[in-house]
NUVO-560244 format. One record per residue (C-alpha): chain; x, y, z negated. Coordinates in pm, whole numbers, plus 50000, padded with zeros to 5 digits. Example, Ala and Ser with C-alpha at 12.3 -4.5 7.8 and 13.67 -1.06 7.14 Angstrom:
<atoms>
[atom A; [51230; 49550; 49220]];
[atom A; [51367; 49894; 49286]];
</atoms>
This chain:
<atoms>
[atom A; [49378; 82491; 72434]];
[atom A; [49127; 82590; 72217]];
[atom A; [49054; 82396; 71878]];
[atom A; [48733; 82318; 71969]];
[atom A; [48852; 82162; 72277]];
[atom A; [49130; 81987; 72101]];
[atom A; [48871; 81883; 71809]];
[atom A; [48666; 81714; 72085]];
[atom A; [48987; 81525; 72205]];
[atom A; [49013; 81419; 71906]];
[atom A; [48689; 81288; 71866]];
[atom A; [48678; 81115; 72213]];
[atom A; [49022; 81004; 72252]];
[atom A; [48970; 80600; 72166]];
[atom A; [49382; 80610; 72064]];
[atom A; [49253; 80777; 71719]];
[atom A; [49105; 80516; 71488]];
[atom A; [48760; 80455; 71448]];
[atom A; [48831; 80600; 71089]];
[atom A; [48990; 80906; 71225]];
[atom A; [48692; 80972; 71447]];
[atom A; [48441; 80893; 71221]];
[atom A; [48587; 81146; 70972]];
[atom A; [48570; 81463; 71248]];
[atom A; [48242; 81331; 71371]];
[atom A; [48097; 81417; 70982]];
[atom A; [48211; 81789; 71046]];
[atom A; [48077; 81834; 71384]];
[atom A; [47851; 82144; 71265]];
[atom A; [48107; 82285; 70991]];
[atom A; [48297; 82533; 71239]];
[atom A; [48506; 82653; 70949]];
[atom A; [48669; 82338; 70881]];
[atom A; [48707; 82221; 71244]];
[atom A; [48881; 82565; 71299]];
[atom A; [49115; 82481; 70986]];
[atom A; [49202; 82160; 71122]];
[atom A; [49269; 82213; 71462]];
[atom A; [49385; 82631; 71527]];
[atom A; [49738; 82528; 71433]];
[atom A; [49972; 82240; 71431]];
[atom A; [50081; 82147; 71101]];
[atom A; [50386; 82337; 71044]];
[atom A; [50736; 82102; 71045]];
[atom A; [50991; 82402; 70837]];
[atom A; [51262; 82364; 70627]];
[atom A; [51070; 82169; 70377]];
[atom A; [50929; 81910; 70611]];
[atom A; [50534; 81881; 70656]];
[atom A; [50319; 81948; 70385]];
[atom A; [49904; 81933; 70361]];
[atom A; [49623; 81861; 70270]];
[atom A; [49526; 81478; 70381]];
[atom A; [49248; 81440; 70649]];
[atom A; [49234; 81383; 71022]];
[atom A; [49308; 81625; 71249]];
[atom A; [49624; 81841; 71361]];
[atom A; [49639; 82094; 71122]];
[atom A; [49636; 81765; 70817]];
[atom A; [49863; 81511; 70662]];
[atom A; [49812; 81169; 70843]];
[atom A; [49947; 80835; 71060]];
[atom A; [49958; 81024; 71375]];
[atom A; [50121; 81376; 71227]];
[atom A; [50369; 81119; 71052]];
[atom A; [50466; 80901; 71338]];
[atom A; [50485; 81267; 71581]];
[atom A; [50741; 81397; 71283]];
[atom A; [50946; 81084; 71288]];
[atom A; [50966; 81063; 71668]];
[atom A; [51070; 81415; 71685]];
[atom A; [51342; 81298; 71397]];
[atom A; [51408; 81009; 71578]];
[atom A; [51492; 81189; 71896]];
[atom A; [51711; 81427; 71710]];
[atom A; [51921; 81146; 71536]];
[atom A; [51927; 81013; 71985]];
[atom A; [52126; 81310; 72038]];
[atom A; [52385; 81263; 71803]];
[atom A; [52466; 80873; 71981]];
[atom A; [52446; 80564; 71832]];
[atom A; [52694; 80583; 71536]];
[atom A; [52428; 80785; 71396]];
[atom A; [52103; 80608; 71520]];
[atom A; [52336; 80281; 71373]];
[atom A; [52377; 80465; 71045]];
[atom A; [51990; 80483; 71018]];
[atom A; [51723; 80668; 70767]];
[atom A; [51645; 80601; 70423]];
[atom A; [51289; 80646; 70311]];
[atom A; [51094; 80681; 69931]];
[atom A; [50742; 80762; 69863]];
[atom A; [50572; 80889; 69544]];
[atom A; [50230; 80732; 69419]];
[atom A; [49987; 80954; 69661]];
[atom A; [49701; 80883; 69831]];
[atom A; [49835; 80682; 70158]];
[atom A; [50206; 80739; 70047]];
[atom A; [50304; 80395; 70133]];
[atom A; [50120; 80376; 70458]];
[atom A; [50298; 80700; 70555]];
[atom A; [50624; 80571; 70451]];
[atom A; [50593; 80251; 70625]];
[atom A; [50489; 80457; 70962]];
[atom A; [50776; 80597; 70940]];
[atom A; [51012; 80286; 70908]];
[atom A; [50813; 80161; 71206]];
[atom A; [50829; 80454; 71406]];
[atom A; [51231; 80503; 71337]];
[atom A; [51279; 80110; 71413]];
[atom A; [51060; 80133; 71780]];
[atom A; [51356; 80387; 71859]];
[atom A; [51618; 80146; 71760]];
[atom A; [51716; 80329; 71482]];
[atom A; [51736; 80175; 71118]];
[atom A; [51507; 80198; 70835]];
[atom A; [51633; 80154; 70444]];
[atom A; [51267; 80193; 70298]];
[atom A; [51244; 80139; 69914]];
[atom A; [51013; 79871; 69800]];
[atom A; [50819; 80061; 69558]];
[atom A; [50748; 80460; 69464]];
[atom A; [51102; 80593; 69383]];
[atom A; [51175; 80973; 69253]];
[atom A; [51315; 81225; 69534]];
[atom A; [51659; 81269; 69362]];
[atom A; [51715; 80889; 69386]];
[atom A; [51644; 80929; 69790]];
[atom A; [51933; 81178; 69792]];
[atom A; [52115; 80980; 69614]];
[atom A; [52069; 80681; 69895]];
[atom A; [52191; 80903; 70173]];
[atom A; [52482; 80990; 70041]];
[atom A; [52555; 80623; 69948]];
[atom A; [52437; 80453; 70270]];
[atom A; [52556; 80731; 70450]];
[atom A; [52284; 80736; 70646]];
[atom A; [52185; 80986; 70921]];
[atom A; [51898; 81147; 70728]];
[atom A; [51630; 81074; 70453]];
[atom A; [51271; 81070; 70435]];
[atom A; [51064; 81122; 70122]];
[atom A; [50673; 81111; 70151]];
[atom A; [50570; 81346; 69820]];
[atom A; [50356; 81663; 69783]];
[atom A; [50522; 81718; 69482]];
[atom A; [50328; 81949; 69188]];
[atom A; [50048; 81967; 69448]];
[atom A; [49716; 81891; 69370]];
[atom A; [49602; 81509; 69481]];
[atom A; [49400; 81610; 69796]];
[atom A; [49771; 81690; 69936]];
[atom A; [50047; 81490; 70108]];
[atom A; [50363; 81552; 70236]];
[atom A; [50719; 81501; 70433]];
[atom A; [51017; 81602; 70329]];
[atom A; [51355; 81528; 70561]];
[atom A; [51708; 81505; 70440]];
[atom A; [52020; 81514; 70648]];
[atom A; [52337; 81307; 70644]];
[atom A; [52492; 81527; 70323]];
[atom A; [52155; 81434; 70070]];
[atom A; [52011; 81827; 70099]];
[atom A; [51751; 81870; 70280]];
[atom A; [51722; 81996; 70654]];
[atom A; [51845; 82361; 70719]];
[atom A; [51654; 82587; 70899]];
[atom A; [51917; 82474; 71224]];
[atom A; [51836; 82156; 71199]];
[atom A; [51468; 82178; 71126]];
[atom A; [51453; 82411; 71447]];
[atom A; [51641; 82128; 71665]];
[atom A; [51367; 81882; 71510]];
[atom A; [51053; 82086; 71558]];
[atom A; [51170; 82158; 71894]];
[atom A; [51131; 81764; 71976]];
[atom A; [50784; 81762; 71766]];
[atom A; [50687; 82001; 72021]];
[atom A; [50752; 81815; 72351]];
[atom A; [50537; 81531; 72214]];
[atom A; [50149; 81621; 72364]];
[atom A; [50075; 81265; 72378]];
[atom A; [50038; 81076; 72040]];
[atom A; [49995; 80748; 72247]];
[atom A; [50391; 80775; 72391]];
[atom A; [50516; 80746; 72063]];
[atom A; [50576; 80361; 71985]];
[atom A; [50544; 80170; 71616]];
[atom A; [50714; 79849; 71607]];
[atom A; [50507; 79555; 71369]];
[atom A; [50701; 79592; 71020]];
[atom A; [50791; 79224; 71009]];
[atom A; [50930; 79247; 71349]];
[atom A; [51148; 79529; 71243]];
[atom A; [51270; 79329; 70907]];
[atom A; [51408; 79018; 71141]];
[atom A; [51571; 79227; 71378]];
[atom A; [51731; 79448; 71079]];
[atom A; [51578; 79753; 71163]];
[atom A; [51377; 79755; 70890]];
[atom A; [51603; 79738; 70522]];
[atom A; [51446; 79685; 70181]];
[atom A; [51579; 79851; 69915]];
[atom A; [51552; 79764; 69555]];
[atom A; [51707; 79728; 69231]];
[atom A; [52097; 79756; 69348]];
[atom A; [52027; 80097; 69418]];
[atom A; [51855; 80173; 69131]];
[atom A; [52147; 80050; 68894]];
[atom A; [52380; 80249; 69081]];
[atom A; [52219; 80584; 69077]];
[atom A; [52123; 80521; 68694]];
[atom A; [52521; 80434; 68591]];
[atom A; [52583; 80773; 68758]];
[atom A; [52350; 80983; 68604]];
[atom A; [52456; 80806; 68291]];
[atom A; [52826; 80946; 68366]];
[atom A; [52708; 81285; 68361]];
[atom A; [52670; 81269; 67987]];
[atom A; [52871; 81496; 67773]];
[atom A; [52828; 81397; 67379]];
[atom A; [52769; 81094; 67187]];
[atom A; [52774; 81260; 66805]];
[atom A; [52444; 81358; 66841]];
[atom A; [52104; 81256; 66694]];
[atom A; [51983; 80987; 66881]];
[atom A; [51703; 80955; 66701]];
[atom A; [51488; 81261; 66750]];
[atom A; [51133; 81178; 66846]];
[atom A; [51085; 81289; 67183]];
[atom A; [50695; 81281; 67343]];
[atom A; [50722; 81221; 67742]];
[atom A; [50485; 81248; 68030]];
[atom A; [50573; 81149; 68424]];
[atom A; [50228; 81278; 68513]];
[atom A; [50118; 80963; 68603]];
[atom A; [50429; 80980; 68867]];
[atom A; [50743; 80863; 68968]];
[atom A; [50956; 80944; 68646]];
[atom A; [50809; 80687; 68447]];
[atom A; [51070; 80419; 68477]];
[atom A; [51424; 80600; 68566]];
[atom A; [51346; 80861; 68297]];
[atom A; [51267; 80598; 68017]];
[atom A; [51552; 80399; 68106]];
[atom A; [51831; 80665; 68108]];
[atom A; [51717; 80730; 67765]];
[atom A; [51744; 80396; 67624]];
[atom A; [52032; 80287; 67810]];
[atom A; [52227; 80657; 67634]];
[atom A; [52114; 80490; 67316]];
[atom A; [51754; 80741; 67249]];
[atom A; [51554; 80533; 66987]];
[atom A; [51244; 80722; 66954]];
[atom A; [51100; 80797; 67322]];
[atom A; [50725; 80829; 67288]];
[atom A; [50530; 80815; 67624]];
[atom A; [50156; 80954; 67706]];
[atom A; [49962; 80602; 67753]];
[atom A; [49732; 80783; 67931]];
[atom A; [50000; 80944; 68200]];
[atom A; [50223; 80634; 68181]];
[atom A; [50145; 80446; 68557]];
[atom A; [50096; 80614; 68923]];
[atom A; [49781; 80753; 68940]];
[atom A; [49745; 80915; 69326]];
[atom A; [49397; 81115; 69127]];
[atom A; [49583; 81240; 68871]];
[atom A; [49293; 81156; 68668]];
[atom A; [49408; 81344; 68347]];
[atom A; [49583; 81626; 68457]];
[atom A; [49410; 81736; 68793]];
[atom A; [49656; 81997; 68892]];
[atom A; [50020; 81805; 68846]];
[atom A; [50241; 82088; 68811]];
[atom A; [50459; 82052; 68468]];
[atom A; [50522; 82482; 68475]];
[atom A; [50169; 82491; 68461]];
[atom A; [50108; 82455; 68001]];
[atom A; [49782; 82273; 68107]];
[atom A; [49971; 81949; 68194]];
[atom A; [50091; 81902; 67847]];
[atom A; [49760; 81902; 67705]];
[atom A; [49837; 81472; 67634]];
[atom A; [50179; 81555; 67558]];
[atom A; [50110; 81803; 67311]];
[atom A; [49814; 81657; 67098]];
[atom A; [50047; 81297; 67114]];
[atom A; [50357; 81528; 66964]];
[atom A; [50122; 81664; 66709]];
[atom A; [50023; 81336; 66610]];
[atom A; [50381; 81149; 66609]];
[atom A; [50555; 81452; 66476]];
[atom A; [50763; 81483; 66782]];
[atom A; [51007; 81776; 66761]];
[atom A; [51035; 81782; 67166]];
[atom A; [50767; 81764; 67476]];
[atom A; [50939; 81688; 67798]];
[atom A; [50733; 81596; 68110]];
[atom A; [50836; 81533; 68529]];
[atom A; [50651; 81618; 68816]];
[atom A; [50541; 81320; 69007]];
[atom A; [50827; 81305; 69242]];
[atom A; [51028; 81350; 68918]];
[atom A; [51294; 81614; 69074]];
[atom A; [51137; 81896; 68823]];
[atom A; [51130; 81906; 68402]];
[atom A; [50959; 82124; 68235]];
[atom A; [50998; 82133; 67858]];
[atom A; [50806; 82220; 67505]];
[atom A; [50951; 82285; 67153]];
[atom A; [50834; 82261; 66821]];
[atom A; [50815; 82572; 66596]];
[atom A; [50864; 82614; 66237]];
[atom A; [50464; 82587; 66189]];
[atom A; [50420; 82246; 66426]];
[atom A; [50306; 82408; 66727]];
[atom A; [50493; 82377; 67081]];
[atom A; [50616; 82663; 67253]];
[atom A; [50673; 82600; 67651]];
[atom A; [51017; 82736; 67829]];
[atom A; [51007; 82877; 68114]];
[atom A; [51256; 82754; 68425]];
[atom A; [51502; 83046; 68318]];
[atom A; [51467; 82956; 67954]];
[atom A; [51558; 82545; 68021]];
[atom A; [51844; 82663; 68292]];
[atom A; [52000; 82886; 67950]];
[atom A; [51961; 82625; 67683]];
[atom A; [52141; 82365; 67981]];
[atom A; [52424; 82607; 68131]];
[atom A; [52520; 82676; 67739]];
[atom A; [52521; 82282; 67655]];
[atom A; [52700; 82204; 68011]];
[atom A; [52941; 82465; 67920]];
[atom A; [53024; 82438; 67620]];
[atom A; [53049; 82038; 67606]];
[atom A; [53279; 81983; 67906]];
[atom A; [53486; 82285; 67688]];
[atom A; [53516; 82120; 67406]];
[atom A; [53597; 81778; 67612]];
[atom A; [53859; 81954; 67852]];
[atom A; [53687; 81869; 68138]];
[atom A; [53558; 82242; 68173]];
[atom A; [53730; 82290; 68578]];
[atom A; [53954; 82641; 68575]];
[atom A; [53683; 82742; 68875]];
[atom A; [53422; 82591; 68798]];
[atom A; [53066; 82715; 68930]];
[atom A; [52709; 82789; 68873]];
[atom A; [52445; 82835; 69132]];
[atom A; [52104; 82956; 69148]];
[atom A; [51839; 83108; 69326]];
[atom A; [51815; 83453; 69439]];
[atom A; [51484; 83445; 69226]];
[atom A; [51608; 83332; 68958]];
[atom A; [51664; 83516; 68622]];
[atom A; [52030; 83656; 68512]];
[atom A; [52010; 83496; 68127]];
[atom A; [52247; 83178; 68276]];
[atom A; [52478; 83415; 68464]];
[atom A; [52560; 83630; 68147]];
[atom A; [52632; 83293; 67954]];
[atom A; [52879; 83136; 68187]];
[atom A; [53047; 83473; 68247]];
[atom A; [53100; 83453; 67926]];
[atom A; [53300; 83165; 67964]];
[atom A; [53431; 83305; 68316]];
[atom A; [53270; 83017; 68488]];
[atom A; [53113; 83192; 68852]];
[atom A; [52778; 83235; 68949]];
[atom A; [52693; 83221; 69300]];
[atom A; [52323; 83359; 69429]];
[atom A; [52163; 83190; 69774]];
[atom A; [51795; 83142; 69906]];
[atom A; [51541; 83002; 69743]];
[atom A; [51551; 82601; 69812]];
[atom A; [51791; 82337; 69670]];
[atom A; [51947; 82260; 69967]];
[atom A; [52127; 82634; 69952]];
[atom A; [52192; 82557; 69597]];
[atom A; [52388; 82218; 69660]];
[atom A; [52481; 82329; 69985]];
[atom A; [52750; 82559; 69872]];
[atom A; [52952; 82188; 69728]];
[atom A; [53028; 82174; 70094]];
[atom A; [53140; 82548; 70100]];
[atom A; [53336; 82528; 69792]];
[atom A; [53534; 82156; 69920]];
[atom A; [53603; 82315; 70217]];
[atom A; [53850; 82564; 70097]];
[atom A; [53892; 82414; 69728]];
[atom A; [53812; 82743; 69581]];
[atom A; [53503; 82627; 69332]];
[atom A; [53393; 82314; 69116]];
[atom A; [53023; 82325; 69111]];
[atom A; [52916; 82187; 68801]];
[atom A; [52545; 82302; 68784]];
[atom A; [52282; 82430; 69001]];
[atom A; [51945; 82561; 68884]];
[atom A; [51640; 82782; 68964]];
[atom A; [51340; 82914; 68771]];
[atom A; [51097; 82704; 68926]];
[atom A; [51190; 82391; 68681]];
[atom A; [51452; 82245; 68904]];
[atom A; [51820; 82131; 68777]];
[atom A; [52138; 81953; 68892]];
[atom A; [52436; 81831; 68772]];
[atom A; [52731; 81702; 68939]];
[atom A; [52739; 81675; 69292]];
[atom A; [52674; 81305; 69356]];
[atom A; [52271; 81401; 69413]];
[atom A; [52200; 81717; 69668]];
[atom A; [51882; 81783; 69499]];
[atom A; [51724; 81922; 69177]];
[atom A; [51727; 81569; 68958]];
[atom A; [51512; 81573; 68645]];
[atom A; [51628; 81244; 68584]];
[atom A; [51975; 81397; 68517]];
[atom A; [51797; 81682; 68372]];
[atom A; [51580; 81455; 68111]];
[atom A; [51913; 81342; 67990]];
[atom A; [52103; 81651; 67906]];
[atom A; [51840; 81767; 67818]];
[atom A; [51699; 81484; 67559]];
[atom A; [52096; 81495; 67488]];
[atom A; [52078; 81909; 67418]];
[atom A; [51838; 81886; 67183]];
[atom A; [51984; 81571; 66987]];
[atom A; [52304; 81729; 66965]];
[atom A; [52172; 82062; 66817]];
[atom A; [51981; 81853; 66567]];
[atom A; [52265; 81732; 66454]];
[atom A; [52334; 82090; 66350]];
[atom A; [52049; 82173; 66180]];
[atom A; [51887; 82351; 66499]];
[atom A; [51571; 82331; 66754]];
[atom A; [51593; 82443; 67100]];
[atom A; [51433; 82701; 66985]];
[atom A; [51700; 82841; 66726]];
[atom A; [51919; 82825; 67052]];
[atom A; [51777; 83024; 67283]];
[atom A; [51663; 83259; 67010]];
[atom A; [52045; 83276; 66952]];
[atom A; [52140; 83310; 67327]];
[atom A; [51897; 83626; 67296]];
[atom A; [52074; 83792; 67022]];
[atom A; [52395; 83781; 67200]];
[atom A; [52319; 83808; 67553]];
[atom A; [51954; 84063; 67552]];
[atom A; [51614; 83970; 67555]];
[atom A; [51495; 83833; 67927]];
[atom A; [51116; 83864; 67996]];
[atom A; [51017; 83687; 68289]];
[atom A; [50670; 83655; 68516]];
[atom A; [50596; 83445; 68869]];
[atom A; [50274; 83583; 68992]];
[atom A; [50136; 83412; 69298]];
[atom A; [49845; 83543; 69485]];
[atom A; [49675; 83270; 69693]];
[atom A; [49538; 83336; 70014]];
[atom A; [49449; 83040; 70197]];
[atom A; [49332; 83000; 70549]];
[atom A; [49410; 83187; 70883]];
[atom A; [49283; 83516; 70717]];
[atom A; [49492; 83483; 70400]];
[atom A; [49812; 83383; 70609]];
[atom A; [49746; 83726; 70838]];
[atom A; [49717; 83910; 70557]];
[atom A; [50050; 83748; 70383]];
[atom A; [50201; 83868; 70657]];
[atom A; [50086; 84228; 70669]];
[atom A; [50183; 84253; 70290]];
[atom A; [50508; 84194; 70375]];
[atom A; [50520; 84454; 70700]];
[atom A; [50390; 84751; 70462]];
[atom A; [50618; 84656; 70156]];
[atom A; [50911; 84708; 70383]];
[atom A; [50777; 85033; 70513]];
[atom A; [50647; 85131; 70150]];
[atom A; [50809; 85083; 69799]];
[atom A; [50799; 85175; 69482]];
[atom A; [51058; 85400; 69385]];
[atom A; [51012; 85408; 69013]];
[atom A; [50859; 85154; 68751]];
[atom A; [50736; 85410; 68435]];
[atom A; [51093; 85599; 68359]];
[atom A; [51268; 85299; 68553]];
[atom A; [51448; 85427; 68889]];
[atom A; [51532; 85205; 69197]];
[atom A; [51881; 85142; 69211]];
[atom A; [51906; 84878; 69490]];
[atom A; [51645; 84724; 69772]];
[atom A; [51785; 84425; 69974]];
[atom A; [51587; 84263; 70296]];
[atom A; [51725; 83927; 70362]];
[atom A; [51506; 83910; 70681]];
[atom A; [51693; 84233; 70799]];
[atom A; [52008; 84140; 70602]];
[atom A; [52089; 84420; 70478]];
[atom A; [52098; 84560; 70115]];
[atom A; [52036; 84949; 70062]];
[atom A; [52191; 85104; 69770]];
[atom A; [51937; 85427; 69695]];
[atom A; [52155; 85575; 69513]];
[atom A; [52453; 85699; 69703]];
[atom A; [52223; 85647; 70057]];
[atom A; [52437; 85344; 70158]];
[atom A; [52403; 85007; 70310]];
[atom A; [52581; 84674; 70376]];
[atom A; [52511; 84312; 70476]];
[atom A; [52321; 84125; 70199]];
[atom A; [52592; 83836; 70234]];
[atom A; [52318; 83589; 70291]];
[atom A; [52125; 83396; 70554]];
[atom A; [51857; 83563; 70648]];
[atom A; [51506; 83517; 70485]];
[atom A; [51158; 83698; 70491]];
[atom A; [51213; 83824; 70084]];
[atom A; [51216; 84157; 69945]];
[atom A; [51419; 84231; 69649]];
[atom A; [51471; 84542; 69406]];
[atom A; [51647; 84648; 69162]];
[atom A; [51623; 84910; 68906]];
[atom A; [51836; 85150; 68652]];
[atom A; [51754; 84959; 68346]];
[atom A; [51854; 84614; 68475]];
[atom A; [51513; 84472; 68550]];
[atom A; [51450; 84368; 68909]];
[atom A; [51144; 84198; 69155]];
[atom A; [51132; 84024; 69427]];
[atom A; [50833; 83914; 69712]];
[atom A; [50853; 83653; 69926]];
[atom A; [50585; 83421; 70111]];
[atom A; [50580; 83040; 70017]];
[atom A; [50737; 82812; 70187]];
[atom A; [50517; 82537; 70136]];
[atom A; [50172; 82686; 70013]];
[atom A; [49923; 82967; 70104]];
[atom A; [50052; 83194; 69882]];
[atom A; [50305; 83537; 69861]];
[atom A; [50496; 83531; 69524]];
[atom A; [50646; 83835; 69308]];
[atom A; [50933; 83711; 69097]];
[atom A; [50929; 83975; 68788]];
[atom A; [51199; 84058; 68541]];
[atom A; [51256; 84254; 68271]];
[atom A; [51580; 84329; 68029]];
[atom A; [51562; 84496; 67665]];
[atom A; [51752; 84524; 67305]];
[atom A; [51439; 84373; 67168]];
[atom A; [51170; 84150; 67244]];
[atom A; [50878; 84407; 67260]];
[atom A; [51084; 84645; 67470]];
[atom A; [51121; 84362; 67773]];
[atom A; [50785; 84215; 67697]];
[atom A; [50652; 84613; 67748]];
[atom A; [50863; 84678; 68065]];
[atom A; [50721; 84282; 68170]];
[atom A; [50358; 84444; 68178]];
[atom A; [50430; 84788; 68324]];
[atom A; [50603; 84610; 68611]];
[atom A; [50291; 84344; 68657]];
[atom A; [50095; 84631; 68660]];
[atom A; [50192; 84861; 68891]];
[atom A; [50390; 84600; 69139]];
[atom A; [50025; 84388; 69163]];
[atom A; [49801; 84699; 69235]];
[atom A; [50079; 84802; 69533]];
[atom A; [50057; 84469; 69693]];
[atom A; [49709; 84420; 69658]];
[atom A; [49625; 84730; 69808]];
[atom A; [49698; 84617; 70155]];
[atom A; [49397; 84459; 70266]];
</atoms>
């Protein structure tokens, strides 16, 4: 079917909402956006659903929602009735039509006979993970776009462990999305219905005070400084309340938070683009710092599972860290702390992205604590717990990647910057206590370890044309490579689509020892490497850069040379 002809069913179909229709009737001449809406199905991957809010197929609404959850819902069938018993739990940020979305959901699960635990208000992602594991439910729902900007929405699903869906199980459940061509055959139960009959579950304030005693267990140090004056920002999001009270409740006396970013705001009225790696979003933070003297900047993404971070400088300006830069400063506090306590495990583990910078592996090998590499996604980070339990050979005690995202502990299968806000509030209050900024530290953590230069660059190309072209980018960098970087040489070029790593060197290759994935990596003679890979979640192709030198000018140099030359390749497939 065409998308004209399935933008006219649309329009004529009376089982769409008068709203619905109304909204593609206003586009009836704008070919371009019907063709957006309607050439594709909104993709279901590995992260769930994700786009921009509107009616029609290829947009985030009540009728791509309630298709998802059937499709779930029919998945969770096959596994019996234990696990239709065992049920769903559900959170939702502060986005446009979050709520309604979540509450589709519950509605849609409870039609099937399958149980619903859907919070009562906007609760962060972490704390969903968190739920699953405790309910032991069957699988989790969290309605958030995360960073996005607000014209966005989005689905993420969780299985029965707290990570989200692998790429198996999102397969099984797009599968059943598929076989749904009629919306009307999907059924939505009347929420107060659902409640009497227990198929609908509120959840509240018991949950919260579990999850927050946990986190609060994953402290390391009380001699610290409790009293350093800390500026915060939730981005008008979710972090707002578990964030602040974490603090207070470890005893944090001087917690100073943006008025202006305080409550859910689904417009994001003051920060337009939500996205704490982005330096723009601490434009309140920074001129509140300035004004309270704050010696730290910390602010949460509005589904609060990513903290980014700024420090003051010896002439009271704030200097922003990087994902690599936060991951050091934590892995060396982590680290060193359960050291010093004895609770350091004789095998204990690190994990990170295959994108992510080396800086945190060179500090726990220091300490002969293991780093272990997987995909890009925090369900392959906390997904190797279950690897390491199974045979008892590792203790993962931290998992981390550059885009902002931490974990500690293993109780939450997720990047938590509620657990992250702590140690690292905690971090800095401890260091104070020695006379040192965050700053001093990682400065330190150079001297010893190298200086690492890093640099995401990500080329948006949106629309059917930008995701062809994506795609041919990728075709002719696998054909075509650079071979040498200025006096760098290529050492080592692994395809995790084709799984195979080639060492260029001796003319050799073997399996890359991980699950296959359309990314490109290389490496290079003077320990600086790159990597391109498509998003996941957004019209974009993204080229992980990293450089290594004995000073800072040398791997801020080799930083540009790479940018350079790396960009004008890509971009020269058209």
């Amino acid at each position: 079917m065409t998308y004209i002809k399935r933008y006219e069913e649309w329009v004529n179909n009376k089982y769409f909402d008068e709203e619905t229709r109304e909204e593609l009737k206003s586009i009836k001449n704008d070919n371009k956006e019907i063709e957006d809406r309607f050439y594709m199905d909104l993709e279901f991957g590995t992260a769930g659903l994700r786009g921009k809010l509107g009616a029609g197929l290829n947009r985030m609404n009540i009728y791509i929602i309630s298709r998802a959850t059937q499709g779930l819902a029919d998945y969770i069938k096959e596994y019996g009735k234990e696990y239709m018993d065992r049920g769903v739990a559900i959170a939702y940020d502060c986005r446009h039509y979050s709520v309604k979305f979540a509450a589709t959901a519950a509605q849609v699960l409870a039609s099937n006979g399958i149980k619903a635990y859907l919070f009562e208000e906007l609760r962060p992602t972490p704390e969903l993970s968190y739920a699953v594991r405790t309910l032991h439910t069957a699988a989790g729902i969290v309605v958030t776009a995360s960073h996005n900007p607000k014209e966005y929405n989005g689905y993420k699903v969780y299985w029965e462990d707290g990570a989200q869906i692998l790429s198996s199980t999102a397969k099984g459940i797009t599968e059943k999305i598929k076989s749904i061509t009629d919306f009307s055959t999907i059924k939505v139960m009347d929420i107060e219905e659902a409640k009497k009959k227990g198929l609908i579950v509120i959840l509240g304030k018991a949950m919260d005070d579990d999850y927050m005693e946990k986190v609060k267990g994953l402290a390391i140090r009380d001699n610290i400084d409790k009293d350093i004056k800390i500026v915060y920002t939730p981005l008008n999001g979710t972090g707002n309340v578990p964030v602040r009270r974490v603090l207070k409740e470890r005893g944090f006396t001087n917690i100073i938070v943006v008025p202006e970013q305080e409550k859910p705001d689904p417009d994001f009225t003051t920060v337009g683009y939500p996205n704490p790696e982005d330096v723009k979003a601490f434009k309140y933070a920074r001129a509140l710092g300035k004004k309270e003297g704050a010696e730290l900047l910390i602010a949460t993404d509005p589904d609060c599972d990513r903290l980014a971070i700024m420090v003051r400088d010896t002439l009271g300006e704030y200097v922003a860290f990087n994902g690599n830069q936060t991951g050091a400063i934590l892995i060396k506090y982590v680290i060193e702390g359960m050291k010093e306590k004895g609770t350091l495990p004789k095998n204990a583990a690190i994990v990170k992205s295959l994108v992510t910078g080396d800086l945190g592996r060179a500090i726990a090998t220091k300490y002969d604590v293991e780093t272990f590499e997987v995909l890009t996604g925090f369900k392959n980070i906390c997904g190797k717990v279950n690897d390491f339990k199974k045979d008892n050979s590792f203790e993962f005690i931290f998992g981390y990647e550059e885009s902002i995202g931490y974990v500690a502990g293993t109780f939450v299968r997720d990047k938590d910057a509620v657990i992250a806000s702590m140690l690292l509030c905690e971090a800095a209050a401890y260091y104070k206590s020695k006379g040192k900024t965050l700053l001093d530290i990682l400065n330190e953590i150079y001297v010893e370890f190298g200086y690492y230069r890093e640099n995401l660059i990500s080329l948006v190309l949106e629309g059917i044309e930008g995701q062809e072209r994506i795609s041919r980018m990728m075709v002719e960098y696998r054909k075509d490579y650079l071979l040498t970087i200025g006096s760098s040489k290529l050492t080592k070029f692994i395809d995790y689509e084709a799984e195979k790593s080639y060492d260029i060197l001796n003319g050799t290759e073997e399996p890359s020892g991980i699950e296959k994935s359309n990314v490109l990596k290389f490496y290079f003679d003077d320990d600086s490497w790159y990597a391109v890979r498509p998003s996941g979640t957004e019209p974009k192709i993204k080229i992980y850069m990293y450089s290594k030198g004995k000073t800072l000018k040398a791997a801020e140099e080799k930083l540009v040379e790479m940018e350079k030359v790396i960009i004008a390749k890509l971009q020269s497939t058209k």
